[in-house]
Phi, psi and omega in degrees: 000143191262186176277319159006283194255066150187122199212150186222209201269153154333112182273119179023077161292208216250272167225166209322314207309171174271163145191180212291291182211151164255094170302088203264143142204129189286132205208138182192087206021084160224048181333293153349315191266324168285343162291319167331280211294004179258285222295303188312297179305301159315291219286344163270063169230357180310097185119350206235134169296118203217161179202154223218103199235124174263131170227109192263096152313049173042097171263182191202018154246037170097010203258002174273298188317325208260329188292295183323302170310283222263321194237052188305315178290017170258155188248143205213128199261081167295120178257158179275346173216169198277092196282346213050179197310300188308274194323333181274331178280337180298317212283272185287004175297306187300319173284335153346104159264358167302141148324318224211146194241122192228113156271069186262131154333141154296307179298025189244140157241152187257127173290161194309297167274030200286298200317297182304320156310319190262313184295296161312324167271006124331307190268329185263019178219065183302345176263017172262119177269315180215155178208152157216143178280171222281145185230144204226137189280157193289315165254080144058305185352118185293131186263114190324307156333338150325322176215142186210102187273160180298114177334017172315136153029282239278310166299330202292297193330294212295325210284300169356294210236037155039032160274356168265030196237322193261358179202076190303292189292047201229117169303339188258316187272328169294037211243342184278292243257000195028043148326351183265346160292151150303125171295003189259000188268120185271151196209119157309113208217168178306289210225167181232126174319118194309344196267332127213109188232129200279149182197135176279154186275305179314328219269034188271298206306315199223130185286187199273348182282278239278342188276319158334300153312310184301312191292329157315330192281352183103332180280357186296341186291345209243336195328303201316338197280315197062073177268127174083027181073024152349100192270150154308128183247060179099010170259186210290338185092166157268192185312164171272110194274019194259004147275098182292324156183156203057122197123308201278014176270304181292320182297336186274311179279018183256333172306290194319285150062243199280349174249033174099319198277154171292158144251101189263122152261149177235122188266028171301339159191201211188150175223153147330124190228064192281074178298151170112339180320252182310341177214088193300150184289341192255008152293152166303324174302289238281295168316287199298309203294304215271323146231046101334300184314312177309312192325290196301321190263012121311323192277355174290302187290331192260328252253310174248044181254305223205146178295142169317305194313311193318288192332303177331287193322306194271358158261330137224074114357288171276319189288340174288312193263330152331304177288320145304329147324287228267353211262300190306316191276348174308286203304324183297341168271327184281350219252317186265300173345295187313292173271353154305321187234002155284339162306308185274354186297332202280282179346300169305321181319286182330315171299330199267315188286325161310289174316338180278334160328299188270357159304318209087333208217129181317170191264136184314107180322301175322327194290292194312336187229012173252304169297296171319241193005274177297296187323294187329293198309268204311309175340294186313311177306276182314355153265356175254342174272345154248007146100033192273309171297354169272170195287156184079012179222017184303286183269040179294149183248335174307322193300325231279319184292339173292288162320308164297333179295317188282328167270017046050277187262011161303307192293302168358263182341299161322300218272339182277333190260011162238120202264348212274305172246034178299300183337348175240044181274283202320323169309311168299303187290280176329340179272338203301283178323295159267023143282358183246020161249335183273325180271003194244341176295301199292355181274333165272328166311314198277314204280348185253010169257310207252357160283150195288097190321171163275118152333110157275120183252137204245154197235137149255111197160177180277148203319303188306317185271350149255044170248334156284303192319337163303290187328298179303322180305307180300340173261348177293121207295296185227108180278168186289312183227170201248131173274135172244020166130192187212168175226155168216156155317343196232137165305024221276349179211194185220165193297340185312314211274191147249146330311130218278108155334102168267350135170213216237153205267281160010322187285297171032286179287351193258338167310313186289318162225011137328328179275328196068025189307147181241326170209122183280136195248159136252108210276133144180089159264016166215047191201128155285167213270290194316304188293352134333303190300315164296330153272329167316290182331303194284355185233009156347288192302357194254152177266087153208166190275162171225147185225147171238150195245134174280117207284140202035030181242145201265070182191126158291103188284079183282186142293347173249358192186153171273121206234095171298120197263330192285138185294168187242200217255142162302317205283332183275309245264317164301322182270357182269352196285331197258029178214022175306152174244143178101355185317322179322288166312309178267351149292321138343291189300332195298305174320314193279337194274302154353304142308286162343310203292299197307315198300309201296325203301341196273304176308323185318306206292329193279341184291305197296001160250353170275002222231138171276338208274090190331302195289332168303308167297336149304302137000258203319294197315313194276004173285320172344312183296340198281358167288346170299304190318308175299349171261340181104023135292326150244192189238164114008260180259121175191212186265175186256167171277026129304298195290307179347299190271007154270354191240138174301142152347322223253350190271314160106026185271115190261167158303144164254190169248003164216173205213109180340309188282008171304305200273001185258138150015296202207125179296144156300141180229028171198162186292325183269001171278339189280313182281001157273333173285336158267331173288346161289347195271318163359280202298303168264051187263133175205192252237329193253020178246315167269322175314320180294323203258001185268305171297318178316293160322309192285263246285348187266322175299322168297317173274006159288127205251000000 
């Protein structure tokens, strides 16, 4: 039996008394965000008896650690495995002592009057079972999902098959996500996000007649308590724990329901939604979790609503749009596999069709339906065997050089134990080289379009927090943006300084865009949450970003990431030594770019005397160097010999012809910014890391005037 229909008195409450709301929140390592969204929650508790519950799904980033340090008054539930949502909400929902139950997101922040607000229109709406509030996308945008109707047939169909996307404003097709409404509008709806949702604690207990009874009887402030042996009557229950996540919102809010209470949203106030944290939408799990859920709840709720054929039918349905979901995102992992071997297929073609060429004689069929074919596949094969296609390593350059190597001598081999296609060992080997300039080519190209330019960022707050934030920026090795200065509430600096005061939170918008600001940051420890909320609002319509700076934390908070600012420890930079990655490899590229240097140096050099331009002739001075590099006195990339003699011994960073601290922004400007600044690269060196840090350095040496 699930908890769903089986529910009793509180288990070892904290102590007997009542108080206003209880705050759950489920938490499953996004440490960072749950210290936000805790900072937020005290700072709305003002008036309100409030009590406060973390239920930690065995996180493994500090986050038990962190509640316990920073956050003593939370009563904090460490589970030892991930139990999921429902079974975890369960967990402290049973010790609950609030009137009023609030089911908060970690990845959410609360406006200053959130609290207070949702708790009053609770007490002036006794016929309200769960109500929620306007929920806002990390760029202000309202998130549909804020509000909701019940997946029945006829909605799951329009949401499916993707007319509620295409006719938003239709009562018929807009119907889960009620889209034909104004978010300003307050309303009675089926269900509410799960991410914050206000729920009266009787209505677990009691259905609305019988709480009604109570309340004439005098019992109602306490019902919730089950006082004097107070049995349940007719209430909605807990969470369903056979939803492990996604889904146990609507179904929980189908109870309530069905056991009499309204469900309202109200846009009398708004919270923050940074969604996607813990369980990204674009996993397969994710594909799974999420209509596994639809599934399970027609089939709880409909099953003696509508005939098995209809059921049938809309299951699958769903199981159809499941698949396709899961089809899209397939195909989306498969797309450089895909162009990895159609790029050598070609290569090879090519390769094959010049030698029939310079032959006299057409290219052989066998070559065409044997050689392509197996060279492609084993490339392929052997760039996945090194583990070049999983996510977050597509574009690394050690597999795709392993991977080619490895279809290199796959063929090789073939051609010797097949006497049939020897004629294309030569052919393979000369094609070799540029099928491995072709895969390596399009991955820095598509990675040098689609990498993120440096941001100009503008900061809102007080002079102190945009001067740590400066501080951080100057030790941060290549942060993602650039600080151009701050607005604060208050006249508190001038344009003079650093970061320069750009004017009064009134300026903001004209600021954003006259400046050409890419991201607006918000500190706040000198920002209350509603004026944060407010300004997302009015600058919505603008293409920027919004971050949030946490008060005293060395981290930035985005909607796709969290972004560490803080340098990192000599000690990790030591401990990186016996596993640097990629070494192989960037000895290889380094020999190879090296070559390259010498074949161009002689044209560089002839440009560089017709050219007024100082870095171009610098450039050439510094190619002089590369037969060292090719005998293996220097490097490419390494310290300048200043920077050299600051750094240990035991870290093995020779002089370069560019210089790690070259490639930044901004010069390091003390021995401990220069060793930290190597110790980041310790820690991240890898073959494509140095290319990166090799153009950055040239392209910066060009601009010198």
């Amino acid at each position: 039996m699930s908890c769903a229909s089986s529910i009793s008195a509180p288990a070892d409450p904290v102590t007997p008394e009542s108080c206003d709301l209880s705050v759950i929140i489920v938490n499953y390592n996004v440490r960072d965000l749950l210290e936000q969204a805790l900072r937020s929650v005290f700072r709305a508790a003002d008036g309100l008896e409030l009590e406060v519950f973390v239920v930690d799904n065995n996180s493994v980033d500090g986050s038990v650690e962190m509640v316990r340090a920073h956050f003593p008054e939370v009563h904090l539930i460490a589970n030892t495995e991930n139990v999921g949502f429902s079974r975890a909400n369960n967990q402290a929902i049973r010790r609950a002592r609030g009137r009023y139950l609030l089911l908060l997101n970690p990845d959410t922040i609360v406006q200053e009057d959130t609290l207070r607000a949702m708790v009053d229109f609770l007490d002036a709406h006794p016929e309200v079972g769960a109500a929620g509030c306007k929920i806002l996308n990390p760029d202000g945008s309202f998130a549909p999902e804020s509000r909701r109707s019940f997946p029945t047939p006829a909605v799951a169909f329009y949401r499916m098959v993707g007319l509620s996307r295409l006719f938003p404003h239709s009562r018929r097709f807009g119907r889960y996500n009620l889209t034909y409404l104004s978010p300003e509008v307050e309303t009675e709806v089926d269900a509410l996000s799960g991410s914050c949702m206000f729920v009266r604690h009787a209505a677990l207990y009691f259905s609305r007649m019988a709480y009604e009874r109570l309340c004439r009887e005098g019992l109602g402030p306490t019902a919730h308590l089950l006082p004097n042996g107070l049995q349940p009557d007719g209430g909605a229950g807990l969470l369903d724990e056979d939803f492990f996540m996604y889904g146990e919102d609507l179904d929980w809010c189908y109870r309530i329901q069905q056991a009499g209470w309204k469900i309202v949203y109200t846009p009398r106030t708004q919270i923050i939604h940074y969604k996607g944290e813990s369980t990204k939408k674009g996993e397969l799990r994710y594909v799974r979790l999420f209509y596994g859920a639809m599934l399970r709840f027609v089939e709880k709720h409909f099953r003696d609503r509508y005939s098995p054929t209809f059921l049938t039918l809309l299951r699958l349905g769903i199981a159809l749009r499941a698949g396709l979901s899961a089809l899209h995102r397939g195909a989306r992992r498969l797309a450089p596999l895909v162009i990895d071997g159609l790029l050598t297929a070609l290569i090879v073609t090519l390769g094959g069709w010049l030698r029939s060429l310079a032959a006299g004689r057409p290219l052989a069929a066998l070559f065409l339906l044997s050689v392509v074919p197996a060279y492609a596949l084993s490339t392929v094969a052997g760039i996945a065997l090194m583990g070049g296609y999983r996510r977050g390593r597509i574009w690394q350059l050690r597999p795709v050089f392993y991977g080619t190597l490895i279809g290199l001598l796959f063929m090789g081999t073939l051609s010797f134990l097949v006497p049939d296609i020897a004629f294309s060992r030569m052919v393979v080997l000369l094609s070799a080289p540029f099928a491995l300039a072709a895969l390596l080519g399009w991955r820095l190209v598509w990675r040098r379009r689609h990498a993120a330019r440096l941001q100009r960022a503008l900061l809102v707050g007080p002079t102190d927090e945009a001067r740590r934030l400066h501080r951080l920026l100057e030790a941060a090795p290549w942060p993602s943006f650039q600080l151009i200065g701050y607005v604060s509430p208050e006249p508190d600096g001038t344009d003079q300084e650093t970061p320069p005061r750009l004017g009064a939170l009134h300026h903001l918008r004209d600021l954003v865009r006259l400046r050409q600001v890419d991201a607006v940051i918000f500190a706040t420890a000198g920002l209350s949450h509603t004026t944060v909320l407010q300004l997302i609002q009015q600058l919505r319509d603008l293409p920027v970003q919004f971050k949030i700076l946490p008060e005293g934390r060395p981290h930035v908070i985005g909607k796709a990431h969290i972004e560490t600012l803080e340098p990192p420890s000599l000690v990790d930079a030591e401990a990186a030594l016996p596993t640097l990655r990629s070494l192989p490899l960037g000895r290889a590229l380094e020999c190879g770019l090296a070559l390259v240097g010498l074949i161009l140096r002689p044209l560089l050099k002839g440009m560089a005397r017709l050219s007024a331009r100082p870095g171009l002739r610098q450039l050439v001075r510094r190619l002089d160097g590369l037969p060292d590099v090719l005998r293996g006195r220097r490097t490419l990339v390494g310290c300048h010999p200043d920077e050299c003699a600051l750094l240990p011994e035991g870290w093995g960073i020779r002089p370069g012809l560019f210089a790690v601290s070259e490639a930044r922004p901004t010069p390091p400007r003390t021995p401990e910014d220069i060793r930290q600044l190597y110790a980041y690269y310790m820690q991240q060196r890898t073959a494509w890391l140095e290319l990166r840090l090799l153009l950055q350095a040239i392209r910066r040496l060009l601009q010198t005037t």
